[in-house]
MMTF fields as JSON, N, C-alpha, C and O atoms, coordinates in Angstrom:
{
  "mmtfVersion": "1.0.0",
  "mmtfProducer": "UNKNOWN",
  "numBonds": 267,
  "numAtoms": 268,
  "numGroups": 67,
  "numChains": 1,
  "numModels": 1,
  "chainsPerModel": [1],
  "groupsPerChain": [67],
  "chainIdList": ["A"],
  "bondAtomList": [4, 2, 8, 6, 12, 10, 16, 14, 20, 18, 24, 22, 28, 26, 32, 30, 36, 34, 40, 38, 44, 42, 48, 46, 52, 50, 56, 54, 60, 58, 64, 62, 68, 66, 72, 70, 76, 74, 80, 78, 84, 82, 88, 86, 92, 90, 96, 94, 100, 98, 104, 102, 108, 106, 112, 110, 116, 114, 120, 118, 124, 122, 128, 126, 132, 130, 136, 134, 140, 138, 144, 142, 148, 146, 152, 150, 156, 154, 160, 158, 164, 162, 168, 166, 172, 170, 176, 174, 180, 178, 184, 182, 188, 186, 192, 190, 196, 194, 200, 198, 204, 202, 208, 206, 212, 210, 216, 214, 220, 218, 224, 222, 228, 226, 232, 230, 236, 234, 240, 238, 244, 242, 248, 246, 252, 250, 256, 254, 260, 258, 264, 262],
  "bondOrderList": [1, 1, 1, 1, 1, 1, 1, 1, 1, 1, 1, 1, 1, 1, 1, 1, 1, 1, 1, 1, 1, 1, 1, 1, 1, 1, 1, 1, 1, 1, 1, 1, 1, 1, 1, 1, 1, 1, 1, 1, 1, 1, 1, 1, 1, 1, 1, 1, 1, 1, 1, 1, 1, 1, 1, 1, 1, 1, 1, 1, 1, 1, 1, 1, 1, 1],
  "groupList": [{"groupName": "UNK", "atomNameList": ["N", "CA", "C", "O"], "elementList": ["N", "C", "C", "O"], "formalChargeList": [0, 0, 0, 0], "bondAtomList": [1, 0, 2, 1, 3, 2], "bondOrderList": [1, 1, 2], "singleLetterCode": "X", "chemCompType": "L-PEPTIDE LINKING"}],
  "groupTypeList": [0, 0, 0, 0, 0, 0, 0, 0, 0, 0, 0, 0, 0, 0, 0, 0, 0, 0, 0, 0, 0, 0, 0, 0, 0, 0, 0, 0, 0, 0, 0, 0, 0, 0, 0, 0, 0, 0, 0, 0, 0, 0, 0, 0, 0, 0, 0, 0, 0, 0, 0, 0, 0, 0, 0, 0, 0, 0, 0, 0, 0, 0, 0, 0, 0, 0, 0],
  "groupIdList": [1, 2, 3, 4, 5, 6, 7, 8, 9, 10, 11, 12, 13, 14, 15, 16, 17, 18, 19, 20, 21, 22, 23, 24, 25, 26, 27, 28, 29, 30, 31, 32, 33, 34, 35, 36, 37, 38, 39, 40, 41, 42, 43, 44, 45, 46, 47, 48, 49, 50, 51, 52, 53, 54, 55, 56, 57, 58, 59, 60, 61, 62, 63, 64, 65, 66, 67],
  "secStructList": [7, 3, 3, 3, 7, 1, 1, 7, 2, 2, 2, 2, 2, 2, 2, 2, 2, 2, 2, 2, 2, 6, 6, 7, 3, 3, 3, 7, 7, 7, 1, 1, 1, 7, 7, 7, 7, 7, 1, 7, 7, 7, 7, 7, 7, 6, 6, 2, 2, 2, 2, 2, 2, 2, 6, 6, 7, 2, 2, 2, 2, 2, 2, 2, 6, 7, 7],
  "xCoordList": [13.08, 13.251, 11.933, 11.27, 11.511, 10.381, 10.721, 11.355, 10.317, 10.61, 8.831, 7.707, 9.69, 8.792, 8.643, 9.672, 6.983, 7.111, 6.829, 6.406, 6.68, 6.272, 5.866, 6.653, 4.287, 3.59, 3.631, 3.928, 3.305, 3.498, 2.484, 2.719, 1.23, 0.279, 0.111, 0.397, -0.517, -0.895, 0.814, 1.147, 1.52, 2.531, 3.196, 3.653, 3.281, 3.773, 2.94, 3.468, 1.797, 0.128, 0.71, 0.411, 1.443, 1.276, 3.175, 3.623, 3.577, 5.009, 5.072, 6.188, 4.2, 4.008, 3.043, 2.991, 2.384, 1.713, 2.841, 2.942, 3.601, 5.177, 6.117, 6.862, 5.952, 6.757, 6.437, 7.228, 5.206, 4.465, 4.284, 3.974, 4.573, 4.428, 5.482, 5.54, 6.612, 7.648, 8.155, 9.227, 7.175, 7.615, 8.165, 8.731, 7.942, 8.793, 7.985, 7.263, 8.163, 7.027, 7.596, 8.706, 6.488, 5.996, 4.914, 4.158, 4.84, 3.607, 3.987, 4.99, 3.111, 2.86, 2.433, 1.873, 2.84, 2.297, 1.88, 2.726, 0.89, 0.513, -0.502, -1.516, -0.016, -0.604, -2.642, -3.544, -2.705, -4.33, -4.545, -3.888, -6.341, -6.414, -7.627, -7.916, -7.899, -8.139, -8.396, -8.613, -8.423, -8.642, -9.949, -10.761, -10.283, -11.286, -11.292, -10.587, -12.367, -12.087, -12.071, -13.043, -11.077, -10.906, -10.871, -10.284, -11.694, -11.991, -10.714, -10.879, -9.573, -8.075, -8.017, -8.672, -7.089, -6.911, -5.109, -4.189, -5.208, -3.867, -2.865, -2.655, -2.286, -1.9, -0.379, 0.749, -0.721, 0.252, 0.792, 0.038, 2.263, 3.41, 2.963, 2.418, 3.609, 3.309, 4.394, 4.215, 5.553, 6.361, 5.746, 5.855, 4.851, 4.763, 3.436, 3.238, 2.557, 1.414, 2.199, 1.541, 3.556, 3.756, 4.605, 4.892, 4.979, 5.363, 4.129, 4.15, 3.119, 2.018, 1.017, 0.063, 1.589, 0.849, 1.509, 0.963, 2.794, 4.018, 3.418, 3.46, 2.847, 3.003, 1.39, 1.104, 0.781, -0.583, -1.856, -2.996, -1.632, -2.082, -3.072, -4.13, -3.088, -3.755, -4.977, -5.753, -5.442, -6.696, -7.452, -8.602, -6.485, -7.086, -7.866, -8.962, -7.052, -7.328, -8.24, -9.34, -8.326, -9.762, -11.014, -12.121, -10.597, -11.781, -12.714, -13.884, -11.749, -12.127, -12.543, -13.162, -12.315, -12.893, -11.85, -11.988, -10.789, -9.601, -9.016, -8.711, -8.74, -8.181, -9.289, -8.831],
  "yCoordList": [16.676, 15.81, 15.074, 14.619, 14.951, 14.065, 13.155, 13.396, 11.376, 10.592, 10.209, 10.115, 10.066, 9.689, 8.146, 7.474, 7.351, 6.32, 5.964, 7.031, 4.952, 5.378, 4.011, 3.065, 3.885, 3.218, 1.851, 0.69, 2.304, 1.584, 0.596, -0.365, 0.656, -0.334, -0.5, 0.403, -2.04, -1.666, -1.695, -0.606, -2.306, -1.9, -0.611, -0.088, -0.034, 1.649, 2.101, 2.973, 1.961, 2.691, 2.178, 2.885, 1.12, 0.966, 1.593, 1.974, 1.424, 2.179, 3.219, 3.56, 4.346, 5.301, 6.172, 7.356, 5.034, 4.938, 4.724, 5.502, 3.702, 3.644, 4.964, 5.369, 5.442, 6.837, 7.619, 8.426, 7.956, 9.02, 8.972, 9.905, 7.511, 7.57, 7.934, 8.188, 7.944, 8.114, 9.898, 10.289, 10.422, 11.751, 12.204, 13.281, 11.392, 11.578, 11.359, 10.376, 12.869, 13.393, 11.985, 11.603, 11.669, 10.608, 11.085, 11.992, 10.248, 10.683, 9.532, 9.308, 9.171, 7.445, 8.446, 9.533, 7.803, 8.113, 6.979, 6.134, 6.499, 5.261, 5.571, 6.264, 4.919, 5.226, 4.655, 4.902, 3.925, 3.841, 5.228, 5.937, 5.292, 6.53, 6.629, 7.411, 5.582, 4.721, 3.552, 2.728, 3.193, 1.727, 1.423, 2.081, 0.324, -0.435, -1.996, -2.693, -2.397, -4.492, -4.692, -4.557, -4.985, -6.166, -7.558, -8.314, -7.856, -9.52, -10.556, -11.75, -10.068, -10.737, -10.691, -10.032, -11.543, -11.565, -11.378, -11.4, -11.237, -11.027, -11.854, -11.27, -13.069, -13.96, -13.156, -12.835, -13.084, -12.367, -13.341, -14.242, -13.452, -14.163, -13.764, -12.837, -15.123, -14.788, -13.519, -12.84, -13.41, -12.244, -10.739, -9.673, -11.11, -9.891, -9.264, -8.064, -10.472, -10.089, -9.511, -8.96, -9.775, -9.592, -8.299, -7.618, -8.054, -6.697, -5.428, -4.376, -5.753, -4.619, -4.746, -4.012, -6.193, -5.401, -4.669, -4.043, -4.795, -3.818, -2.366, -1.559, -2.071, -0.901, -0.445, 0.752, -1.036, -1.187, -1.374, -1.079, -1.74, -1.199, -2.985, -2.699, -3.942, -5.337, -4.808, -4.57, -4.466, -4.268, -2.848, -2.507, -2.155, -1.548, -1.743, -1.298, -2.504, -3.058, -3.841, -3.357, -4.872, -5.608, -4.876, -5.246, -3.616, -2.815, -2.233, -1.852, -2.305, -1.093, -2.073, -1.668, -3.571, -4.907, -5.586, -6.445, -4.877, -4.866, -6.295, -6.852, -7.159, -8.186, -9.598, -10.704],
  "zCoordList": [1.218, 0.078, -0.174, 0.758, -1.664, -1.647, -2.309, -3.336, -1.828, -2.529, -3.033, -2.539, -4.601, -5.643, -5.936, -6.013, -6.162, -6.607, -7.674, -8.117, -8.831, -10.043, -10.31, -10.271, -10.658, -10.979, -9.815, -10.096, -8.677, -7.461, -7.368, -6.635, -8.064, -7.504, -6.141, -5.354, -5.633, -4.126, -3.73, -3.261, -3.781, -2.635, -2.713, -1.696, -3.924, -3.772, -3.034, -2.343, -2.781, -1.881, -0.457, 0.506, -0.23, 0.886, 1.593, 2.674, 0.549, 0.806, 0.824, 1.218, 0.51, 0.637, 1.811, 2.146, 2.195, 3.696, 4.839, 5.788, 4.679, 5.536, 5.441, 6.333, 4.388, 4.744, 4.963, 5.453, 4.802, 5.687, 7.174, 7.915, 7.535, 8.815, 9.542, 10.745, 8.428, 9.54, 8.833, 8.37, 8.987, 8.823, 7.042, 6.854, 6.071, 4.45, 3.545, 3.38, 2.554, 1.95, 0.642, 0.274, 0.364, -0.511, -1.292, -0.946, -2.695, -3.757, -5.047, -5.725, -4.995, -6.069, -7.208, -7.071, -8.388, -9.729, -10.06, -9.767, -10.579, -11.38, -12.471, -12.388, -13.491, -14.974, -14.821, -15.62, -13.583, -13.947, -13.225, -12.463, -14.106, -13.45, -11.858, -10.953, -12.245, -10.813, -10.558, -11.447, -8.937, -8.439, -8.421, -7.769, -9.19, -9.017, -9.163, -9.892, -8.193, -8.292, -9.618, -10.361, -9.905, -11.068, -11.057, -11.831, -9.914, -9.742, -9.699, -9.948, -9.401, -8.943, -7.382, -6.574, -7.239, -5.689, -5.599, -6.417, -4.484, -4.126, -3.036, -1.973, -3.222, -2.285, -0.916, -1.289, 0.05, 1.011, 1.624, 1.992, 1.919, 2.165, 4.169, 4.766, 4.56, 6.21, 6.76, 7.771, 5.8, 5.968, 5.516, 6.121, 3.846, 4.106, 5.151, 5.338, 5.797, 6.364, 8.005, 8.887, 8.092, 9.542, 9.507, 10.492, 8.178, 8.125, 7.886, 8.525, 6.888, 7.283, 8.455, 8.71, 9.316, 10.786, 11.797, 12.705, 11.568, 12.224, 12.062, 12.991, 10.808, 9.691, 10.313, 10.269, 10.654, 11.242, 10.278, 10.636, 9.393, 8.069, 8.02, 7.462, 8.233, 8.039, 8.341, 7.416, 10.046, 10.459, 10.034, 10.311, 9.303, 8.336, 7.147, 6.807, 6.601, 5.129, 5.571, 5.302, 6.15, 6.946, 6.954, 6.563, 7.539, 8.2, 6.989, 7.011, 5.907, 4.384, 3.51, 2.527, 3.643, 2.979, 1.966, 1.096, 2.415, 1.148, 1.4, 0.346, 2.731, 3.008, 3.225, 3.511]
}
């Protein structure tokens, strides 16, 4: 089965990183046709920062300059 996301932005990108990890074919559609800084920021809840380090994905995003 593939689950589809549609116009996910970063959290479809990152929900779709969570299901791949657990073995489930995933694929984001989003109408830009790519990511680039658009000089916004993004404020993360202490819930959702303790769920994408579960996901392992924080010291990632750190590592790539994203956080």
């Amino acid at each position: 089965m593939k689950i589809v996301i549609i116009d996910g932005g970063i959290s479809g990108l990152y929900a779709a990183i969570a299901l791949q990890k657990r073995q489930l074919d995933a694929e984001v559609f989003e109408a830009t046709p790519s990511f680039q800084p658009v000089g916004a920021g993004i404020g993360i809840c202490s819930n959702a920062m303790q769920a994408l380090m579960k996901m392992a994905l924080v010291k990632r995003s750190i590592e790539m300059g994203r956080l």
